[in-house]
C-alpha positions in Angstrom: 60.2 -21.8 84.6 59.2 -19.3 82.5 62.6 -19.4 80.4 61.9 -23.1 79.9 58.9 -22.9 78.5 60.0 -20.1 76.4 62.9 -22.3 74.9 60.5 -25.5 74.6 58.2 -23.4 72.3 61.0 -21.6 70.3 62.4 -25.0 69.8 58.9 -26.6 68.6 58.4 -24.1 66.4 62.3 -24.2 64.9 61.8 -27.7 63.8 58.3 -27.7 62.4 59.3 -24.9 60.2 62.5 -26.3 58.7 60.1 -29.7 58.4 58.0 -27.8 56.3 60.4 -26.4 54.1 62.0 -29.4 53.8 59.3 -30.8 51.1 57.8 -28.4 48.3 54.3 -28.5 46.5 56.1 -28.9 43.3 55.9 -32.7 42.3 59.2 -34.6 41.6 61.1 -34.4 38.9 63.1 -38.0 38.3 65.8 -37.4 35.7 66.1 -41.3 33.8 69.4 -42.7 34.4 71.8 -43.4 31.8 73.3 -46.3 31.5 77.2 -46.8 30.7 78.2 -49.5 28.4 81.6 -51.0 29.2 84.2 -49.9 26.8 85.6 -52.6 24.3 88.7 -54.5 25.6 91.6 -55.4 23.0 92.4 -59.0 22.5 96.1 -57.8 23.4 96.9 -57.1 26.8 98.9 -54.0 27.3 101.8 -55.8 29.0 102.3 -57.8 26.1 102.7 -54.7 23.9 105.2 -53.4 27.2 107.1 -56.5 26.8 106.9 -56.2 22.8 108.4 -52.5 22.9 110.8 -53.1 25.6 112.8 -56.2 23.7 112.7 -53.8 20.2 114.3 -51.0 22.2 116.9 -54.4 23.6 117.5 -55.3 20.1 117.8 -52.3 18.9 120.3 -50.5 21.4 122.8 -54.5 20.4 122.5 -53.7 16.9 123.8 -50.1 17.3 126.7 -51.2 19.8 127.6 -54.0 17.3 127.8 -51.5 14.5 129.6 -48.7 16.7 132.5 -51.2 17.4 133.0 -52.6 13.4 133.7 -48.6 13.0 136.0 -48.4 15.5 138.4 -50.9 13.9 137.9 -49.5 10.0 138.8 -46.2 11.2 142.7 -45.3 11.7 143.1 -43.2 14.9 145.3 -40.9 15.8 148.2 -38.8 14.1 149.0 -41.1 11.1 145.3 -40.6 10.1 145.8 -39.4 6.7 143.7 -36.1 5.6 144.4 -35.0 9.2 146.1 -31.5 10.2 145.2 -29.1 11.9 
């Protein structure tokens, strides 16, 4: 019995102590919250400019193949090529 009561009184005083601590004399110090503005949005959504990007690079890469095969048939190949000997 004794233990018991010995416990119920170290308990008691546990939690009236960490309820004391828990709040200060000090007073409260409320720090004014800022407020975020949303950032602007483009008129032009960024798929658009994916899909804009995307057909140049299309275009682009069928120009060069275009121009790659007109060479191909200007330029004589193999060992008639004249200025060729090594």
């Amino acid at each position: 019995m004794r233990f018991t009561t010995t416990l119920a009184a170290a308990t008691a005083i546990a939690l009236t102590t960490t309820t004391v601590f828990a709040g200060g004399v000090a007073p409260v110090i409320i720090e004014p919250v800022e407020v975020m503005e949303a950032p602007a949005t483009s008129s032009v959504k960024p798929a658009y400019i994916v899909l804009g990007v995307l057909a140049a690079l299309l275009i682009a890469s069928q120009l060069d193949d275009e121009d790659e095969d007109e060479d191909e048939d200007d330029v004589a190949t193999g060992p008639e090529a004249p200025g060729i000997g090594f």
